[in-house]
Every structure is written in structure tokens, then in C-alpha cells.
C-alpha positions as CSV (number, residue, x, y, z in Angstrom):
1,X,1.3,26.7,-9.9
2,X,1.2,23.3,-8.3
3,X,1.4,20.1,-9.4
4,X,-2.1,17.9,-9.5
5,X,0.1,15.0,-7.8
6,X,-2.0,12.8,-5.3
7,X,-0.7,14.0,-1.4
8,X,-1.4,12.3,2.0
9,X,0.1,13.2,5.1
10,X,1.2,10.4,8.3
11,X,1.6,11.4,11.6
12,X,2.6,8.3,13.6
13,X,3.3,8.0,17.4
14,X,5.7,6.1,18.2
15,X,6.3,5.1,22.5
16,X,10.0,6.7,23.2
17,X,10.8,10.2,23.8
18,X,13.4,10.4,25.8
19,X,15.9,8.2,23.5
20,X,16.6,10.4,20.4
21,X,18.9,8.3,18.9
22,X,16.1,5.7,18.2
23,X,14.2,8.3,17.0
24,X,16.2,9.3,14.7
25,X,16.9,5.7,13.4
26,X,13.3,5.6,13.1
27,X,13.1,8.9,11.1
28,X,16.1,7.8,9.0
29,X,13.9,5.3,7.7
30,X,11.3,7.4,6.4
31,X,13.8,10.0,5.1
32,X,15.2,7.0,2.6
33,X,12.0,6.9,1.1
34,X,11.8,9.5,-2.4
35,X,8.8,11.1,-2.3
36,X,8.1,11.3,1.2
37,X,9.6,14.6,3.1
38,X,9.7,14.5,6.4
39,X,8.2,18.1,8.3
40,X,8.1,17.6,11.6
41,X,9.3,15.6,14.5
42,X,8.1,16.2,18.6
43,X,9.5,14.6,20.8
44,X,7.4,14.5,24.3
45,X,9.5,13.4,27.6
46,X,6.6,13.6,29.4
47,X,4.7,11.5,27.9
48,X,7.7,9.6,26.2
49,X,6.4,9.4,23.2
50,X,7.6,11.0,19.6
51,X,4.9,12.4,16.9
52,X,6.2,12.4,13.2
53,X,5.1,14.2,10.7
54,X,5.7,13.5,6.8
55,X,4.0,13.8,3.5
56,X,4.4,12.9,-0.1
57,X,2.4,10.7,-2.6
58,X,0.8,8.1,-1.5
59,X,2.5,4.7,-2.2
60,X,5.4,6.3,-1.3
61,X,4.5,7.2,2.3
62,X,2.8,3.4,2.7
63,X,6.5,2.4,1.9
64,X,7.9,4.9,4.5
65,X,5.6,4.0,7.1
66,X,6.0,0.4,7.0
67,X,9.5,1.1,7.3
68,X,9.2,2.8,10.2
69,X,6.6,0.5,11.8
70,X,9.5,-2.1,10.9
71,X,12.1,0.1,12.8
72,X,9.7,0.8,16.1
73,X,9.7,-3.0,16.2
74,X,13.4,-3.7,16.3
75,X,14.2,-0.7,18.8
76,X,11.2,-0.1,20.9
77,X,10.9,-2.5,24.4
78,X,7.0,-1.9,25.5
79,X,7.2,-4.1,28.2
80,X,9.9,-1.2,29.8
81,X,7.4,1.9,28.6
82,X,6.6,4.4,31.4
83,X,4.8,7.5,29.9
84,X,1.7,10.3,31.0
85,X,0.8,9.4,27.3
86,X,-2.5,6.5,26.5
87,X,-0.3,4.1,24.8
88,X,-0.9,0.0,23.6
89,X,2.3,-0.4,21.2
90,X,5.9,0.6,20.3
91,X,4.1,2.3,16.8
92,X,1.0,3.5,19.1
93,X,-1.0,5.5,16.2
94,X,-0.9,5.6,12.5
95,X,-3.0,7.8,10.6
96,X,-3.2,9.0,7.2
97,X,-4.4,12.1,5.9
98,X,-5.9,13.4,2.5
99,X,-4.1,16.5,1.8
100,X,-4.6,17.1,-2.2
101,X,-6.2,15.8,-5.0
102,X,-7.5,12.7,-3.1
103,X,-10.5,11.4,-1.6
104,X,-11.2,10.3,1.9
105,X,-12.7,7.0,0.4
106,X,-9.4,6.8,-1.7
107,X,-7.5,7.0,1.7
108,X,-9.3,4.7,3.7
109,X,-8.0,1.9,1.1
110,X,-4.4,2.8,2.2
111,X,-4.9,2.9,5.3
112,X,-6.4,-0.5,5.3
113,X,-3.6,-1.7,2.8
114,X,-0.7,-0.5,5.0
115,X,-2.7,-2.0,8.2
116,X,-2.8,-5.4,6.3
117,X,0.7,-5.6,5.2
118,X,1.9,-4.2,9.1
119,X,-0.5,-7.8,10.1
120,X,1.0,-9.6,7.4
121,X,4.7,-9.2,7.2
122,X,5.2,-8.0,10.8
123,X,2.8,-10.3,12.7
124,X,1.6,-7.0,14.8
125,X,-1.8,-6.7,15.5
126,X,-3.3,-4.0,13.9
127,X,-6.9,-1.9,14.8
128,X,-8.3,0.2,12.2
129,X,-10.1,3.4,13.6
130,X,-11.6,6.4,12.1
131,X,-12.7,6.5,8.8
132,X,-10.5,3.6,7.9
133,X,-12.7,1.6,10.7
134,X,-14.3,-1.1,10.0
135,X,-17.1,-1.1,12.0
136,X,-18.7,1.8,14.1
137,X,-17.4,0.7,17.7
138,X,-13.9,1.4,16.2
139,X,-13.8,4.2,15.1
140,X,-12.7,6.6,18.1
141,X,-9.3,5.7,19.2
142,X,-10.1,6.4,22.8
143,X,-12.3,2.8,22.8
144,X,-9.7,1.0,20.3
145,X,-6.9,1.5,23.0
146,X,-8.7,1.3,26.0
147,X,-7.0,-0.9,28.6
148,X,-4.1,0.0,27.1
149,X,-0.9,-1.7,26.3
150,X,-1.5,-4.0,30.2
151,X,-4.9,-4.4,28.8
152,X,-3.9,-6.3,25.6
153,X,-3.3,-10.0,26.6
154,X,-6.6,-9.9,27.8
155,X,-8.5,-8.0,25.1
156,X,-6.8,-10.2,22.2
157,X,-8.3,-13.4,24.0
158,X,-11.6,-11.8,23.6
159,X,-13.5,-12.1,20.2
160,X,-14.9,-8.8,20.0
161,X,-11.4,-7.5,19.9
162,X,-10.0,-9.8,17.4
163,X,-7.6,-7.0,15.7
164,X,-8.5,-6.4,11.5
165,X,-5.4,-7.5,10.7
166,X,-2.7,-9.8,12.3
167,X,-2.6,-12.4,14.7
168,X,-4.6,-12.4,17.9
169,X,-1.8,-12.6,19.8
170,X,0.2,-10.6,22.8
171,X,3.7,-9.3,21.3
172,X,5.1,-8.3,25.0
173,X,7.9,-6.3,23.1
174,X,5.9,-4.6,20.7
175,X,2.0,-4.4,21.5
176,X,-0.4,-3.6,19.2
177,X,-0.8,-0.7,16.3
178,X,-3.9,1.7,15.3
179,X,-3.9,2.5,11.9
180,X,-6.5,5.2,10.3
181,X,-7.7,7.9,8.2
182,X,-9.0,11.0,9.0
183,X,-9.0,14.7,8.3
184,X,-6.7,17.1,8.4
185,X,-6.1,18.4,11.8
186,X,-4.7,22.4,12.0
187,X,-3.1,24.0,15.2
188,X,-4.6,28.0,14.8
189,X,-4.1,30.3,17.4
190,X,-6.1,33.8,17.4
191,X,-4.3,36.7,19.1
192,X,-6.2,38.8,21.2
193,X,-5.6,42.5,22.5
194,X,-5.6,41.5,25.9
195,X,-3.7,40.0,28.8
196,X,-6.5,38.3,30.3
197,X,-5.9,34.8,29.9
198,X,-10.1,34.4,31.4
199,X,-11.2,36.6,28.6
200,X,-9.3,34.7,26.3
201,X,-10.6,32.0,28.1
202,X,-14.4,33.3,27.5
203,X,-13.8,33.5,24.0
204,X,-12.9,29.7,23.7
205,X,-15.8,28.8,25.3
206,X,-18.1,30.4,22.8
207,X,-16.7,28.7,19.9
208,X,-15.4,25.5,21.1
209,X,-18.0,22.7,19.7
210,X,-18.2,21.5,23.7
211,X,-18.7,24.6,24.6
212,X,-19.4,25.1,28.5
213,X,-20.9,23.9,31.9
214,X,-23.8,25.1,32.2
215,X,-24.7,26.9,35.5
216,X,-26.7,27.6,37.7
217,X,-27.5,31.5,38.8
218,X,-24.6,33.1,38.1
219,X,-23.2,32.2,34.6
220,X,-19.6,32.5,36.0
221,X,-19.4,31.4,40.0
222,X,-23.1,29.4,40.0
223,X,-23.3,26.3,40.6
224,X,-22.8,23.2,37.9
225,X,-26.6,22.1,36.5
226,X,-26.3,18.4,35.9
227,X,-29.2,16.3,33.9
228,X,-31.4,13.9,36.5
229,X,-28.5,11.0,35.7
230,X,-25.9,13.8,37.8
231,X,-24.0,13.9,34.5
232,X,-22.7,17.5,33.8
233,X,-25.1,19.8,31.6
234,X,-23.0,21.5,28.4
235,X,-24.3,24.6,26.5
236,X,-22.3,24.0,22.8
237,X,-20.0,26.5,21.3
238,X,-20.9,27.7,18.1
239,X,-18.3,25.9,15.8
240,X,-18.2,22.3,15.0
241,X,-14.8,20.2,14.8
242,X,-13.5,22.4,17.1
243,X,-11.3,22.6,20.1
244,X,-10.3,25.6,22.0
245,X,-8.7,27.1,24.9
246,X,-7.3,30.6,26.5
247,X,-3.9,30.8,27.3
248,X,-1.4,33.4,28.0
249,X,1.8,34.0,25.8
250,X,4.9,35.6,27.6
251,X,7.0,35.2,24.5
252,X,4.2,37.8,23.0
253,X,2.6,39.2,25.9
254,X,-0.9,39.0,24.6
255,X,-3.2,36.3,25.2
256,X,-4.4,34.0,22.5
257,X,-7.4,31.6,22.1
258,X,-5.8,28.4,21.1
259,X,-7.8,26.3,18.8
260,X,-7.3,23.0,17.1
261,X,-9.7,22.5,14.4
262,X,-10.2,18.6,13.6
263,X,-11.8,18.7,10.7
264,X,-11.4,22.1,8.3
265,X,-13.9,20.5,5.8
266,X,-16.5,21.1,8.7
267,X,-14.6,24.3,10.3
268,X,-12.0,26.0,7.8
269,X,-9.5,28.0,8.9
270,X,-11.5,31.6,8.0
271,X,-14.5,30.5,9.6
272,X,-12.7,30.0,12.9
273,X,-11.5,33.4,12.2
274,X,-14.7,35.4,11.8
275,X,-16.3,33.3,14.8
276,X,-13.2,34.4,17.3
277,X,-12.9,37.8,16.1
278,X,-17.7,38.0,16.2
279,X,-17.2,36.3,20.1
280,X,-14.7,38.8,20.9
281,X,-15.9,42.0,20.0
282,X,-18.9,40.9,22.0
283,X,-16.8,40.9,24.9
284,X,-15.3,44.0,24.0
285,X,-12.2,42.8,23.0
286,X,-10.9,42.6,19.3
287,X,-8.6,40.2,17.5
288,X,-5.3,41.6,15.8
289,X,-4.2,38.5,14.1
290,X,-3.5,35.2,14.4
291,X,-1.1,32.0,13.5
292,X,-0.8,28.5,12.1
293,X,1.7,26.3,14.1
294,X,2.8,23.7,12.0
295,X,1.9,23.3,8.0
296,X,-1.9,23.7,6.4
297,X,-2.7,22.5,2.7
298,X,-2.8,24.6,0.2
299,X,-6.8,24.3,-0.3
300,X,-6.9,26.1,3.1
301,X,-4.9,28.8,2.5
302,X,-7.2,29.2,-1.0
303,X,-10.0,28.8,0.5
304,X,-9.6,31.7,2.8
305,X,-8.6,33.9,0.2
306,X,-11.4,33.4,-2.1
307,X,-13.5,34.4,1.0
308,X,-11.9,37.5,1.9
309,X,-11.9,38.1,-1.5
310,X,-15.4,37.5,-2.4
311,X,-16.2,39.9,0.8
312,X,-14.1,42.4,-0.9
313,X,-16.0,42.2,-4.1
314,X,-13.0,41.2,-5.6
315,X,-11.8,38.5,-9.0
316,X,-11.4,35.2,-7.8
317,X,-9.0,34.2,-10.7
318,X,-5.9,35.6,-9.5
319,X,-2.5,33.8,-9.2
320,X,-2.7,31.6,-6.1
321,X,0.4,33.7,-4.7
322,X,-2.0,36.6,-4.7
323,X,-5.0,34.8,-3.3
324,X,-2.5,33.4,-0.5
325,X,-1.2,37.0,0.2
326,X,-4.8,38.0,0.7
327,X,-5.2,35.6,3.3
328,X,-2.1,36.3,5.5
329,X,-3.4,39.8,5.0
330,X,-7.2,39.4,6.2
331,X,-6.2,37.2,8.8
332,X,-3.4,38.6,10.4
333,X,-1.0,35.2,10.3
334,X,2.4,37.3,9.9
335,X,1.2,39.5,12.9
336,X,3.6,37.7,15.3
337,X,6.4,36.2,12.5
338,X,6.9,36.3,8.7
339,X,4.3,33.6,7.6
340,X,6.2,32.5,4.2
341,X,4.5,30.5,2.1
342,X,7.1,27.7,0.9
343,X,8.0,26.8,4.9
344,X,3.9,26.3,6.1
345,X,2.1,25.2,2.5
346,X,2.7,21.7,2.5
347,X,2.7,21.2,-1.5
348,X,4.8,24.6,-1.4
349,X,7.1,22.1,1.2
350,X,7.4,19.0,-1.5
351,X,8.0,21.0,-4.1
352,X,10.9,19.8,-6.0
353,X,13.3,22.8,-5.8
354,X,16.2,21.2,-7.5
355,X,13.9,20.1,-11.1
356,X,15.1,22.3,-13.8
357,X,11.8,22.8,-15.8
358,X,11.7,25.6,-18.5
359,X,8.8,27.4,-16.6
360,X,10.6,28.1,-14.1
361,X,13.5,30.4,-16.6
362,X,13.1,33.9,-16.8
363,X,11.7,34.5,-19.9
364,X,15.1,35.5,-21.3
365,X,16.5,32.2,-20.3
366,X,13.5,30.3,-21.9
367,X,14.4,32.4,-25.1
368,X,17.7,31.7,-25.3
369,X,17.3,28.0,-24.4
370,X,15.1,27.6,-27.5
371,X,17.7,29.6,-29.2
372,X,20.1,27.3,-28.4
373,X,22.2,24.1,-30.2
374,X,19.5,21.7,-28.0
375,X,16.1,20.5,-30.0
376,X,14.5,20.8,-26.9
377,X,12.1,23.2,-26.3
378,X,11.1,22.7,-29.8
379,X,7.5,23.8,-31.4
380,X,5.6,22.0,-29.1
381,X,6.5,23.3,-26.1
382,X,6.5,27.4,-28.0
383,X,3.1,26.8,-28.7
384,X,1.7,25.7,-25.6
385,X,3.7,28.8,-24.3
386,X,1.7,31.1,-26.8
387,X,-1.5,29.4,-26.2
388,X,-0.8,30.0,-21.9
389,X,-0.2,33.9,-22.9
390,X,-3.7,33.8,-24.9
391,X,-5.3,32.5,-21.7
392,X,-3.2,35.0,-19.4
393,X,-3.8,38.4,-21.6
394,X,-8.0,36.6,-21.1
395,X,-7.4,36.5,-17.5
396,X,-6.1,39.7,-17.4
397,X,-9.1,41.5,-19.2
398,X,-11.4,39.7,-16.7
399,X,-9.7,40.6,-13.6
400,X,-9.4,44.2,-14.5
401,X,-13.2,44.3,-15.7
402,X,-14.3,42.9,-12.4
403,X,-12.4,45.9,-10.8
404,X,-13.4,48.4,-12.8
405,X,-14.8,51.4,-11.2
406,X,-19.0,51.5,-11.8
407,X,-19.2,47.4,-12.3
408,X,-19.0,46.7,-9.2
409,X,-22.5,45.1,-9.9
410,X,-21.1,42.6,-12.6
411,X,-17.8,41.4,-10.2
412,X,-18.8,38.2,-9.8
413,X,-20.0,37.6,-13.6
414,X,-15.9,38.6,-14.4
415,X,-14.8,36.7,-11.7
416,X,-16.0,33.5,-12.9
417,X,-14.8,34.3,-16.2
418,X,-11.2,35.0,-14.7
419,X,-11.0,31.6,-12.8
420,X,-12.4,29.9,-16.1
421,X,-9.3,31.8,-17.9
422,X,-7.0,30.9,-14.6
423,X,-7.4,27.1,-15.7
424,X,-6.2,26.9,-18.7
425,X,-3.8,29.6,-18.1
426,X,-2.3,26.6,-15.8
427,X,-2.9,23.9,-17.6
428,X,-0.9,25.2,-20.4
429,X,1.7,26.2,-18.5
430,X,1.9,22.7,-17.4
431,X,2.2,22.0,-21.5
432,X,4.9,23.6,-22.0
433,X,7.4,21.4,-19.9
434,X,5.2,18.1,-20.9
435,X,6.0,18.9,-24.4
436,X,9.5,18.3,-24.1
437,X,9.3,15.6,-21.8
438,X,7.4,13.7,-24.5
439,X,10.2,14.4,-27.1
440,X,13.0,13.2,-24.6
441,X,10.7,10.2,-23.9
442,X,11.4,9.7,-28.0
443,X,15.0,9.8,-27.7
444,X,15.0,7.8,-24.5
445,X,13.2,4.8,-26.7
446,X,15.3,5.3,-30.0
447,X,18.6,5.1,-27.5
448,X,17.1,1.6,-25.9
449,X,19.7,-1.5,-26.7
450,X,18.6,-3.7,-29.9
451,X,21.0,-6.2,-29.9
452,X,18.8,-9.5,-30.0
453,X,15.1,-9.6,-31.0
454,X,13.8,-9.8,-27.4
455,X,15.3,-6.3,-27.1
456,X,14.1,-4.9,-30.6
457,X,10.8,-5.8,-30.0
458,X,10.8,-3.6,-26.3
459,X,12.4,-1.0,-28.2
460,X,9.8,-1.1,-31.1
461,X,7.4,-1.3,-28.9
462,X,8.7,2.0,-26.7
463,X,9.2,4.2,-29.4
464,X,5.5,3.4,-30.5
465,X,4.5,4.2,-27.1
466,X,6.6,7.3,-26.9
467,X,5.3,8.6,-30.1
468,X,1.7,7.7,-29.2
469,X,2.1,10.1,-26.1
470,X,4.0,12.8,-28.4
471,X,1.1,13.2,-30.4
472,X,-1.5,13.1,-27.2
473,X,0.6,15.9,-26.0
474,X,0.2,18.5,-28.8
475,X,-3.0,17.4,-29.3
476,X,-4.3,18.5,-26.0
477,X,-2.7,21.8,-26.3
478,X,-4.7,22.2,-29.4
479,X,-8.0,21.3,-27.5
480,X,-7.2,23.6,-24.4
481,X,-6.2,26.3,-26.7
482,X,-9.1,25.9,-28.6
483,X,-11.6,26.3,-25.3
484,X,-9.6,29.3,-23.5
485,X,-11.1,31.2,-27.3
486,X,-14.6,31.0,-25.5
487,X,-12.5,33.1,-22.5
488,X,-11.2,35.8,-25.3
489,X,-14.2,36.3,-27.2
490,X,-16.4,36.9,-24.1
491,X,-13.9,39.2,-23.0
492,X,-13.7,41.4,-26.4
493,X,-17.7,41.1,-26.0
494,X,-18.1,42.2,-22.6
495,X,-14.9,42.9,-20.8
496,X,-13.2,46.4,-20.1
497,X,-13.8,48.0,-23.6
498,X,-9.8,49.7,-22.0
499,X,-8.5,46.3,-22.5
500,X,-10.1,44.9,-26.2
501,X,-6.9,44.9,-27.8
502,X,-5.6,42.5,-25.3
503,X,-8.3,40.6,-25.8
504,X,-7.5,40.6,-30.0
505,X,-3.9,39.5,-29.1
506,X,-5.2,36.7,-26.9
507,X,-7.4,35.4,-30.2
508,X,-4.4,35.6,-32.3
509,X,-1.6,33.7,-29.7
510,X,-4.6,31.0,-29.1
511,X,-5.0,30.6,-32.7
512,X,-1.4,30.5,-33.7
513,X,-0.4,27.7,-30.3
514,X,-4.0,25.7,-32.2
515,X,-2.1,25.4,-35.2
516,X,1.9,25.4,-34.1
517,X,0.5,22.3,-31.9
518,X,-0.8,20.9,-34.9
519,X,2.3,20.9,-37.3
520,X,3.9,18.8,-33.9
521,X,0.7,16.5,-34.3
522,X,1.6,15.9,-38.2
523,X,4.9,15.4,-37.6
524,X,4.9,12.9,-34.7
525,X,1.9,11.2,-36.5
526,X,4.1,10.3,-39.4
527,X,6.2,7.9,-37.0
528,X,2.9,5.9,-35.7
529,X,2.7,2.7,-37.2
530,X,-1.0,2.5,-36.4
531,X,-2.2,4.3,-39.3
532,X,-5.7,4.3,-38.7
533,X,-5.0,6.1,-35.4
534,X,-2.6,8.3,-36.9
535,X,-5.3,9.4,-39.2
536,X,-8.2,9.8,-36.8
537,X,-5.8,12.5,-34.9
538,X,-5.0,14.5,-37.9
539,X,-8.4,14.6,-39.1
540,X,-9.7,16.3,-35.5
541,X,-6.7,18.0,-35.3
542,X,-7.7,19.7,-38.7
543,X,-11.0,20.0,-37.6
544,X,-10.2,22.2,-34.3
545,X,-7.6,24.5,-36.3
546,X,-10.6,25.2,-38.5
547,X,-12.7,26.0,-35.7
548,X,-9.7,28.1,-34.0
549,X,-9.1,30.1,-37.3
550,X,-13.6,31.2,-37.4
551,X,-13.2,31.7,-33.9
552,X,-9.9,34.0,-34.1
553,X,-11.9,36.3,-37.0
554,X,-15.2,36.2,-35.3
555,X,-12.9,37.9,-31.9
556,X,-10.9,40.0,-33.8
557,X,-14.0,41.5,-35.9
558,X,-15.0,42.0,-32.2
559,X,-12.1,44.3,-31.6
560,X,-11.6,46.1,-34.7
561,X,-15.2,47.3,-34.3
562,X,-14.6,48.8,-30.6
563,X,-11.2,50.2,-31.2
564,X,-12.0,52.1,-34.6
């Protein structure tokens, strides 16, 4: 279960990749950053140039890319650059990324705050391209940098190129910067059962958005038809945001289609699946698997499993580890290598590993750390626990009903009932920890210094806060609680008559975590100096125990009727 934390990813380029110790003074200063985590670094001697690669939420990673636009500046001589690489500044390229629970819009604004404060605080000119561009002739890269780093004293004397941010002037040292925002880019390879890198080849061709030359005669040997200008004629592939190529693998010895998909909102990752494995069985070939290089977000990996799932006929409310597994499965990505889930999912990457939260204890150890001398997990926390087990034994009942032999028919009515029992299945799972975070947020206050009345008035004013938030808390347990009951009693209705006692235990731990969350409502309430709010959350609290307690007999009435 994830985290609904805001994530963007940065991949800048900085102009050295021969000298690894600058890198690495470069990537130093990201790595200070909490919040950020580093996952990649390529260096290219080549081109002499180094892409990063690094994610986390997103003030953070404005923080740790300033800091390393800052380092580029100190160590990187552009003026001495030689690379194969297109290239105008020491930090050539910095984009940002939406990865979860953010919008594009939302990541256009960073991008345009982090260009600013490179313009202000740096003096570095700065272009804005992509999404994060502000007008049209900006947005691809290819025109932003043209003339390249030798081109710049002239193009910053011209008024059309008067960069977005920073001074219109020619930094010999350090050049000029791009900063973005655009989509997530994923390296996918599909594995073929063949050796032919020109089949593999063929296959690219088909799928690739450009596509290919069109010729004339012979499709293969005829010669190139061009358009009455003499430019090039190109039939399209069939996928859009997509680039692809055959290659050969001797590490593997099969040949692979390599594809680079710009944009998975346009092309996911299953799509580009199907499409390869349609294209080559057309060619009589047939695709045995495939891989990611690099990391994918967790929406991708979702994504494709829902869709293999659905094609199955199968509940989409399973555990996201499932939903993954089915995935890896349907598209062959541990074919080659072990695809594990907490080295390529980025969130699975940031997750904290270290944080001791009570849902991660077996359920012995959460036991016997309620049993223990510590007031913490108290009540609060219990009955969010109860009311996540109501919302489980619901999701349950629904996942077996949409597999039940003969309702095939009705798998997608129980499906959506299993994702609607999924959420708050989560949600109070994420409860249980919050619960006991609010009551150390309480202690925290009481614990604040009071010596002088500048300090007894913070403190006052913390512990109100605090015990503000301690009722919220509860309260919202109650309310989700409450709501997964429409889950249960739909499922003792209509689910897998098999399963109806579940169902009846589901009512009574949603009714008991409704009024257990309660009694931590009361009790907090009786702190809150604001009375009249106090009051106005024990009155609805009352109100949706009430509610729980007619729903409860109304399921249970339900059950005792089908199991008698």
C-alpha cells in the first residue's frame, strides 16, 4: 500500500562524462537533499556528458536540483567542452516529471519556479521547453538549443531569444540551461524468438509512430518515393509517442525490438505490448517476453495489470502486489532477469524502509505492542484496524464472487464492488498508523517549554491544534467505516451466498471500529477549548454510530436469513 505523497522525477544532463569525480561532487549534492533518492547515473564518454536520474516530492527535488545546477557551475568549464552530444551549457537539460499523484499543470509551475530561481540566484540564462514552455516555438528542445553552446553569444543578442529567465547575457564558463516538464519517458524492450536483427527490424517499423520510407516497387529494395518538394515520403507506425528500433542482443542471443515510449499517457506500456506481439505474429514470429531498463511508476505497472486482468475476466480489486504479479506474468518482464518490484517501481524505490509503522508488524507484533506498557496503539488506532478488516473480509466476498464458477457474466459488476471495498480497505490501513501519530502529536505539544508567556501561549496554542487533529482523525475512521457498510451489505445481498458469514463479520468489525472511533472522538473532544466545535463533532459522530448500528442489523438480518 503506497503512500498518496506528491512524486516528480529530474533527469538533468550535465556536459562532463569523462571526469567522474565531478560527477560525483555533483551527485553528492543531490544525495544531501532528504527526500530526494537518487536512481540512476550514466555517464557517456562519447558524448561527455552525464544523465541523472532522481526522484522524491517535489520541493525537495527543486532544492536538489538547484543544488546541483549550483555545483555544474562551480566545476564545469564549457568553454573546454568537446562531446558527440547537442550541448549549450555546463547543466545542458533539466526536466521534471509527474510521476504520482500530481498533475502536469501542477509541474509546469515547478519547473518554471526552479527555472526562475536558476535566473535569479545564479545569473544563468535559462529556456523553458516542453510543457513548461512558454510559448509554442519553445517547446522542442531541438530549436531551444539550436546553434548550440558557439551559437549563444549571438542568439542572446537577438530579441527573439531573450531567455525566460536570467540575464541575456553570454556566461563563457557556463552557457545556458533548458529547464522543462514533460512526461514520463520508459525504455521497453520486447524479446523476439528470433536472431534476425531485420525482422526485429520490421517489427519496429510497424509500430514506431514514424514509421517507414515509403517505396517505390518493391516495399524492401524499391526506390525512396519523395513528395514534389524531394522531401522523403513516411508511411506511420501504428503507435503514437513511440520510438523503436531492431537490434541484436549477444548477452541473450535473441533479437529484441527496442522501444522508447515518450509519453505512456498516449502509449502505456501494455499497449506497446499487444502492438509488438499483433506486428509480429504477422511476420510469423512471436514475442516471449519483454523488459523495462530503468524504473516505471507504479500507475504503469497497475495499469497493465488491470488490462490483463480485465481480458481474463478477472476482479480488479486485488492487492496491488497481485495486480503487479499479473503484469510481469502477461508480459513476460522476468523472461530475461528477476523483475522485482521494490528495485524498478519508483514509489516501491522511495519507500522509507527504515520507518517503523505498526502496519508493517506481523500481526503478533501489533498485538503484543498494544499489549504492551506503551499507550500507543491505543483505541484509535484498534478500531481503524477493525474497521480495515470489515473492508478486507468485503473485498474478499467480492473477489471470490467475481470468480465464481457460472458468474462469469456478473465479473465486472463484483469487480467494481471489490475495488470500491479495495479503497477503504487502504485508507484505513493508513488510519491505523495516523491514529497514533495524532496522539504523539499530543504529547509532543504537552512536552513544549512554558517558561515565559510567549512560550505558553505556542504551547496552548499546539496542544489545541494537536487535539483539533486527534479528533479529525477518529472521526474520519468513523465516516470511512461507516461507507465501506454499503460494500458489506451488497455483498450479503448479492455476493457468493459461500461467503455470507464473512460478510456478517464484516458488518459487525465496521460497526464496532464506528463506535470504538467514537469513544476516541469523546474523549479528545473533552480537551478542545472550542466548545461549540467540540459539540458539532459529537453530535455527527452520534449521528453516524446510529446509522452504523441500523446498518449492522439490516446486514446481519441479511445473513441470518441465508445461512439458516
Amino acid at each position: 500500500m503506497m503512500s498518496q505523497k506528491k512524486l516528480i522525477e529530474c533527469v538533468p544532463n550535465f556536459s562532463e562524462g569523462r571526469d567522474m569525480s565531478i560527477i560525483k561532487q555533483i551527485t553528492n549534492e543531490i544525495e544531501a537533499v532528504d527526500g530526494v533518492k537518487l536512481i540512476d547515473v550514466d555517464p557517456g564518454k562519447a558524448t561527455n556528458r552525464t544523465v541523472v536520474t532522481f526522484v522524491g516530492t517535489p520541493d525537495e527535488v527543486l532544492e536538489a536540483a538547484f543544488k546541483a545546477v549550483k555545483k555544474a557551475k562551480e566545476l564545469i568549464d564549457m568553454s573546454k567542452h568537446h562531446g558527440a552530444h547537442p550541448r549549450f551549457g555546463a547543466t545542458d537539460v533539466c526536466p521534471l516529471v509527474p510521476v504520482a499523484n500530481i498533475t502536469m499543470d501542477e509541474v509546469v509551475e515547478y519547473a518554471r519556479k526552479l527555472g526562475k530561481r536558476i535566473g535569479d540566484e545564479l545569473g544563468i540564462p535559462v529556456y523553458c521547453y516542453e510543457f513548461a514552455a512558454f510559448e509554442e516555438k519553445r517547446r522542442n528542445l531541438a530549436i531551444c538549443r539550436a546553434g548550440e553552446y558557439e551559437g549563444l553569444p549571438k542568439k542572446l543578442q537577438d530579441p527573439e531569444w531573450k531567455p525566460d529567465f536570467g540575464p541575456a547575457e553570454f556566461l563563457p564558463k557556463t552557457g545556458a540551461i533548458a529547464v522543462g516538464a514533460r512526461n514520463f519517458l520508459v525504455a521497453y524492450n520486447v524479446n523476439l524468438n528470433t536472431t534476425s536483427t531485420r525482422r526485429a527490424n520490421a517489427v519496429a517499423f510497424d509500430i514506431r509512430e514514424r514509421g517507414r520510407p515509403k517505396r517505390i516497387g518493391n516495399p524492401i529494395t524499391g526506390k525512396i518515393a519523395t513528395d514534389e518538394n524531394g522531401n522523403q515520403i513516411w508511411i506511420p507506425g501504428s503507435l503514437k509517442a513511440c520510438k523503436a528500433i531492431g537490434w541484436y542482443i549477444d548477452e541473450y542471443g535473441i533479437a529484441q525490438v527496442s522501444i522508447n515510449l515518450t509519453d505512456i499517457t498516449v502509449t502505456p506500456i501494455h499497449v506497446a505490448f499487444e502492438e509488438a506481439s499483433k506486428k509480429a505474429a504477422e511476420r510469423g514470429l512471436r514475442v516471449t517476453g519483454s523488459e523495462i531498463v530503468g524504473v516505471v511508476p507504479l500507475s504503469a505497472m497497475l495499469e497493465a495489470g488491470k488490462y490483463f486482468l480485465r481480458k481474463q475476466k478477472r476482479s480488479l480489486g486485488l492487492p496491488d502486489r497481485e495486480i503487479i504479479k499479473i503484469a510481469v506474468k502477461s508480459m513476460g518482464l522476468d523472461e530475461l532477469y528477476p523483475f522485482d518490484p521494490d528495485k524498478k517501481i519508483i514509489e516501491y524505490i522511495l519507500e522509507d524502509k527504515d520507518q517503523k509503522r505498526l502496519v508493517d508488524k506481523t500481526l503478533e507484533g501489533f498485538t503484543l505492542e498494544t499489549a504492551s506498557e506503551s499507550p500507543a496503539p491505543g483505541g484509535g488506532s484498534i478500531s481503524a484496524a477493525m474497521g480495515s478488516f470489515g473492508a478486507a473480509l468485503a473485498t474478499m466476498v467480492a473477489n471470490l464472487s467475481s470468480h465464481k464458477p457460472g458468474w462469469d457474466d456478473r465479473w465486472e459488476e463484483f469487480s467494481n464492488w471489490a475495488e470500491k471495498g479495495k479503497y477503504y480497505m487502504e485508507q484505513l490501513i493508513k488510519m491505523v498508523d495516523e491514529d497514533t501519530a495524532a496522539f504523539n502529536r499530543i504529547m509532543d505539544a504537552f512536552g513544549l517549554p512554558k517558561g515565559t508567556d510567549e512560550e505558553k501561549a505556542a504551547r496552548s496554542m499546539a496542544i489545541q491544534d494537536a487535539t483539533l487533529h486527534a479528533i479529525e482523525v477518529p472521526f474520519k475512521v468513523m465516516n470511512l467505516c461507516y461507507e465501506s457498510m454499503e460494500v458489506i451489505k451488497a455483498m450479503a445481498e448479492h455476493g457468493n451466498p459461500n461467503s455470507v458469514s464473512d460478510a456478517g463479520v464484516g458488518a459487525l468489525a465496521a460497526r464496532s471500529a464506528v463506535m470504538g472511533a467514537y469513544l476516541n472522538v469523546k474523549i479528545n473532544a473533552a480537551g478542545l477549548k472550542d466548545k461549540e466545535k467540540a459539540n458539532e463533532f459529537i453530535s455527527k459522530g452520534a449521528e453516524i454510530v446510529e446509522k452504523a448500528q441500523k446498518k449492522e442489523a439490516e446486514i446481519l438480518t441479511i445473513v441470518e436469513s441465508k445461512i439458516q
